[in-house]
C-alpha positions in Angstrom: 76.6 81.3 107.8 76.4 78.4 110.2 79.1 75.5 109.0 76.6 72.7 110.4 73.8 73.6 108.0 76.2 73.6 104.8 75.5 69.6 103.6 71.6 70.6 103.6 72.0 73.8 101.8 74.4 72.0 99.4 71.3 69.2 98.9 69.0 72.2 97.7 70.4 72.0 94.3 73.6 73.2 92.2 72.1 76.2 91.5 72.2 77.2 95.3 76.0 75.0 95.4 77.4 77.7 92.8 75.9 80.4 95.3 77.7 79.4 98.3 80.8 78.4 96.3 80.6 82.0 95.2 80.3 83.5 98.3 83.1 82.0 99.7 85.3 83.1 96.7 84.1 86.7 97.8 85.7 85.8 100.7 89.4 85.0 99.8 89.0 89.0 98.3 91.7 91.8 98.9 90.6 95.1 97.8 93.6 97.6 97.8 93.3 101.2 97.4 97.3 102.6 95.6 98.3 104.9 93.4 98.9 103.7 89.7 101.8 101.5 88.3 103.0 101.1 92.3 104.1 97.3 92.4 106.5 95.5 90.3 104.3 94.2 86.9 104.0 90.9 88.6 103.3 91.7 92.1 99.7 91.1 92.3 99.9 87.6 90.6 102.9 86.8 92.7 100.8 87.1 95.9 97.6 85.4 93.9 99.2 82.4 93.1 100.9 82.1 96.5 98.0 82.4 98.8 95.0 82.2 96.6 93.9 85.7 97.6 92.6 87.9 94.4 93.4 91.1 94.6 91.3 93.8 93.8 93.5 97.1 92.5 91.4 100.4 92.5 93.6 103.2 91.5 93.8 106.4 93.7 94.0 110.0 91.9 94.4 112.1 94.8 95.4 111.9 98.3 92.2 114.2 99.2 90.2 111.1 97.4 92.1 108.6 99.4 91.1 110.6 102.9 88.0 111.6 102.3 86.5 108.3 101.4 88.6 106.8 104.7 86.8 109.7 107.3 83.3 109.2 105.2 84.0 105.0 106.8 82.5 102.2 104.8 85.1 102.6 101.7 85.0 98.4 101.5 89.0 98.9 101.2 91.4 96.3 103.3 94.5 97.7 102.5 95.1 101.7 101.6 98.4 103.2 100.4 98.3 107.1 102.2 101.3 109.6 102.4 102.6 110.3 106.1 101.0 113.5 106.7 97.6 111.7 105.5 98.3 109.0 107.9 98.6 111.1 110.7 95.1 112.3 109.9 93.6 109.2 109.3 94.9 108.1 112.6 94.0 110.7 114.7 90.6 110.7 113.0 90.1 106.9 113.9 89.8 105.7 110.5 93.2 103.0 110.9 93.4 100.6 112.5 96.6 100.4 115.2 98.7 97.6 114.0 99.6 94.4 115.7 103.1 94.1 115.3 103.0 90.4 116.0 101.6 89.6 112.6 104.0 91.3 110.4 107.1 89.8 109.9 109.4 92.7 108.8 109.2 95.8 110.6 113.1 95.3 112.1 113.7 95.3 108.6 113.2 99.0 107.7 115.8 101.3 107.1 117.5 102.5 110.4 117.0 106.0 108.7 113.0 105.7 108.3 113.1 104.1 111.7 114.4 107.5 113.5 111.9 109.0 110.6 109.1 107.3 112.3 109.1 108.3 115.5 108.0 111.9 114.1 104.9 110.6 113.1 103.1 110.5 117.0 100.0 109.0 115.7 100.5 106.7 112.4 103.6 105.1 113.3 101.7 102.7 115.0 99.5 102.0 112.3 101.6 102.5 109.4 104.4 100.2 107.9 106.5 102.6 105.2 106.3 101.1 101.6 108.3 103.7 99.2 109.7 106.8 100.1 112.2 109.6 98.9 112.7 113.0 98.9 112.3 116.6 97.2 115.8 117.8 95.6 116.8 119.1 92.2 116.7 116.4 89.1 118.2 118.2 86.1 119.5 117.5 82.4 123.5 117.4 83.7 124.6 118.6 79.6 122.1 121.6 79.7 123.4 123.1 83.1 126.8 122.6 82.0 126.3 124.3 79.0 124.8 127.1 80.8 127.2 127.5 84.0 129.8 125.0 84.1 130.8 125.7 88.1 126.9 125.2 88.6 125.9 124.5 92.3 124.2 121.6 91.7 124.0 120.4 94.9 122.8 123.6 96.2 119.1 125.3 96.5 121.4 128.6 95.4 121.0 127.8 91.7 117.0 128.0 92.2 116.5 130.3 94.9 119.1 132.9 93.7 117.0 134.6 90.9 120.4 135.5 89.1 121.2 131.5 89.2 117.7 130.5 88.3 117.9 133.2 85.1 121.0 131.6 84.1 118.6 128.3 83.4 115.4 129.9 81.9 115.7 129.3 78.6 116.1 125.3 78.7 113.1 125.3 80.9 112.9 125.2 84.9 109.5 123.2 86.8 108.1 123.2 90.2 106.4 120.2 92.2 102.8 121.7 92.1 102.6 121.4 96.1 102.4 124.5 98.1 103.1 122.9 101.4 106.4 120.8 100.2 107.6 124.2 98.3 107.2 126.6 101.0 108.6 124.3 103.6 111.5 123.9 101.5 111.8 127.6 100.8 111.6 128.5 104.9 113.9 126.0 105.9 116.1 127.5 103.0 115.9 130.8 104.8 116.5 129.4 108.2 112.9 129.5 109.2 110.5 127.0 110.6 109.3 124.9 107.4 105.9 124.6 108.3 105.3 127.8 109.8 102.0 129.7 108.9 103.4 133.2 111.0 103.1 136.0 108.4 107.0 137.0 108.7 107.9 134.1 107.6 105.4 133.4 104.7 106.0 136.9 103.4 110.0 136.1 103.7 109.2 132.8 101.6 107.0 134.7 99.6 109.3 137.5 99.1 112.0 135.1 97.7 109.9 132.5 95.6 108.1 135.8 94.2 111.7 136.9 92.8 112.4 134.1 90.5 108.6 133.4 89.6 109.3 134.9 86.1 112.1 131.8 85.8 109.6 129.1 86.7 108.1 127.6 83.1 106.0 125.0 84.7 104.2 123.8 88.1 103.9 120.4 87.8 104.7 117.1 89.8 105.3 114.9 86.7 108.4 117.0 84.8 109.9 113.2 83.8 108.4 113.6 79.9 109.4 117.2 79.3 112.9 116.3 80.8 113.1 113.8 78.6 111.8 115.9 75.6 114.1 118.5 76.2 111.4 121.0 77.4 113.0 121.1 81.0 116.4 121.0 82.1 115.6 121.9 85.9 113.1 120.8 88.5 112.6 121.1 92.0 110.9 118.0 91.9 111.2 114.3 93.3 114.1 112.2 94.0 112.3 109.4 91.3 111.9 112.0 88.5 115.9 111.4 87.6 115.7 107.9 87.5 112.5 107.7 85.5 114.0 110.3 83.4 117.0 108.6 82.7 115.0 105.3 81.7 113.1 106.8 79.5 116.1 108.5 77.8 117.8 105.2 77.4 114.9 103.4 75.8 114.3 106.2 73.4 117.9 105.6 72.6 118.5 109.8 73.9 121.6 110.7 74.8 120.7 112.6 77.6 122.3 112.4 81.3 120.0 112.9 84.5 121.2 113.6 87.8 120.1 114.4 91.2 120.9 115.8 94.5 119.6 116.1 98.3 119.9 119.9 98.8 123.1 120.8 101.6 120.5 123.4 103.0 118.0 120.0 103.3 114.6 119.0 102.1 111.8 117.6 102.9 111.2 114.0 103.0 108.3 111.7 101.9 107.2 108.1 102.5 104.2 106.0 101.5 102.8 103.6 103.2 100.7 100.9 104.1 97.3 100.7 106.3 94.1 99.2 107.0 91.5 100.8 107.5 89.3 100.3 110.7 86.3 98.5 109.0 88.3 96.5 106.6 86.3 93.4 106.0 89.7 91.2 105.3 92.5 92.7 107.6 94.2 89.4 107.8 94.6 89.4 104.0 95.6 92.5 104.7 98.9 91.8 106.7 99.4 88.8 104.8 99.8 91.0 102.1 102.0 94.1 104.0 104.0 90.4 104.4 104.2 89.5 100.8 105.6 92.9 99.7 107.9 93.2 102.8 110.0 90.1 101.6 113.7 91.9 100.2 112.8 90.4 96.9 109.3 91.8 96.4 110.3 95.3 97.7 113.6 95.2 95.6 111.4 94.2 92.2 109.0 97.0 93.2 112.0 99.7 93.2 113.3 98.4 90.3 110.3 99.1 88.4 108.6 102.5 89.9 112.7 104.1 90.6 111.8 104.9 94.2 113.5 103.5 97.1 111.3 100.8 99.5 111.5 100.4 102.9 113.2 97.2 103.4 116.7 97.6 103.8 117.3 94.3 103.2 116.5 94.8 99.5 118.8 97.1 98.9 121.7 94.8 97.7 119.3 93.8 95.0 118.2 96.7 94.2 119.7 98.7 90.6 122.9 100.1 91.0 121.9 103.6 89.4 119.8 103.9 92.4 121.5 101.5 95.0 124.7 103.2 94.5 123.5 107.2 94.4 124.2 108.3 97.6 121.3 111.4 96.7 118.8 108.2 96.7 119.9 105.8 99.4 121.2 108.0 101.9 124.1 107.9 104.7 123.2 109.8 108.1 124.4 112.7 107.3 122.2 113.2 104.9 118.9 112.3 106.9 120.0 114.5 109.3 119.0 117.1 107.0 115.7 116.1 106.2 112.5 117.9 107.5 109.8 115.2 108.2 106.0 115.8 107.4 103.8 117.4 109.9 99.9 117.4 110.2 99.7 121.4 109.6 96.2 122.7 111.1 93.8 123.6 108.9 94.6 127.7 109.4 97.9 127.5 109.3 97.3 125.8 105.8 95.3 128.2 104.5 97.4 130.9 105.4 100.8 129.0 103.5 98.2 128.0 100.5 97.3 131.9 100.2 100.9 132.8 100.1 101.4 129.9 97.1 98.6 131.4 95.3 100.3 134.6 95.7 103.2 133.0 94.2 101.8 130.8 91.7 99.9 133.5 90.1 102.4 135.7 89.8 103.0 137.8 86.4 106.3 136.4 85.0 106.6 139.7 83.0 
């Protein structure tokens, strides 16, 4: 709308006024796309109040949601949330926009560790700035598996992947993350393969050993933290935030129940979410104003706090809680990151040949 015809629209009447005032409240509008209960509770009224933007929170169930609205275009999102593997797609698909590092205020602020992370990622590092992240280890009930096998290798994939181990923990209840690609790349790496390899040697070795302790695997499911807590599971190969959402959860139902964790010594894979806008966003400078807000060590140390997964900014770490701030399983030293196997953009053939092999696996008889 032309600025030098506003005083003559404004003469029209005030019905025409409250039109024009309303389109230009549209217009202080950010529409984010993230998964549920992913800022602190009072993140979004935080950055409201501060810069007079209103957020608009649509919750994402899916990661095949998120990307197949971004490569249909025209979503009307500013600001999307997508796992590194989806970013990679999304970039190489055209469907981000590449960042202008000029405009954010934090990116030397990252973890040195997700820095060297990063560089992994050829296409979305440049339009991606990592929000939470963590990793795919072994949360378990620390009384039950003592219980069971007091020498327990608890730091090791042994006590899953060796079906005598596993056996040992059947009866309390052992989960899997329901995601074939994380699982089999864990599995492969286990056995000194490639982790994202589709070669059939290597997906029959992976399916070979999963296949052997199938009958010791109770559940497949990303969210074990409720049955942990219930008592249902005492053993997940699951996420490094299941332990500490466990463990709260315990604490306020006044349980008596300790959670740990641990990075696997053979290694794991490694996750981050992150933050991107999308090539048509309508609002991209609400956008980075907003990657800005949540950047800040305070904001990203209240966020932790509340979801129990590690942000980005290493700057928030000192006020971050000590259960998590002081694990060295959750922030890790070099050593450790060393170990990790980043996320790769698999080719679609090469997926369908690992998702046939989880199938295989999933479907298993357990008898």
């Amino acid at each position: 709308m032309n600025i030098t015809n506003k005083p003559l629209l404004c003469s029209l009447g005030l019905a025409l006024s409250c039109t024009l005032s309303s389109v230009q409240a549209e217009e202080k509008t950010l529409k984010l796309y993230n998964w549920a209960d992913y800022f602190a509770e009072d993140t979004l009224a935080k950055f409201t109040a501060e810069t007079g933007i209103k957020v608009i929170y649509d919750v994402m169930d899916g990661s095949e949601t998120l990307e197949a609205k971004m490569m249909a275009g025209g979503s009307g999102y500013d600001l999307i949330f997508p796992g590194d593997t989806v970013g990679e797609r999304l970039m190489r698909a055209g469907s981000l926009q590449p960042l202008d590092k000029s405009k954010l205020t934090a990116l030397n602020d990252i973890e040195p560790g997700l820095q060297k992370l990063r560089t992994h990622y050829v296409y979305s590092n440049k339009a991606t700035v990592p929000y939470t992240w963590g990793t795919i280890g072994l949360p378990y009930n620390a009384e039950q598996i003592k219980q069971r096998m007091p020498d327990a290798p608890v730091n090791s994939l042994d006590m899953l992947f060796k079906p005598e181990l596993a056996a040992k923990f059947a009866d309390c209840g052992i989960s899997m993350i329901d995601s074939p690609d994380e699982v089999l790349a864990v599995a492969l790496n286990y056995l000194g393969r490639d982790p994202r390899s589709a070669k059939p040697a290597d997906l029959a070795a992976a399916s070979e050993l999963l296949l052997k302790l199938r009958p010791s695997i109770r559940k497949f499911q990303s969210q074990p933290v409720s049955e942990l807590v219930n008592g249902n599971l005492c053993l997940s190969l699951g996420y490094s935030g299941d332990m500490t959402q466990a463990q709260r959860a315990a604490d306020a139902a006044g349980k008596k129940a300790t959670f740990q964790y641990h990075v696997p010594r053979e290694g794991t894979t490694v996750w981050m979410d992150t933050m991107a806008i999308p090539v048509d966003a309508k609002h991209p400078e609400y956008a980075y104003a907003f990657i800005n807000f949540v950047m800040r060590p305070e904001n990203m140390a209240a966020i932790s706090n509340f979801t129990g997964y590690p942000t980005s900014n290493a700057k928030a770490r000192p006020s971050v809680d000590s259960v998590m701030r002081n694990n060295p399983d959750i922030y890790l030293d070099e050593a450790a990151y060393a170990r990790l196997i980043p996320g790769q953009d698999i080719p679609q053939s090469n997926m369908r040949a690992r998702m046939r092999a989880w199938t295989k696996f999933k479907t298993a008889s357990t008898k």
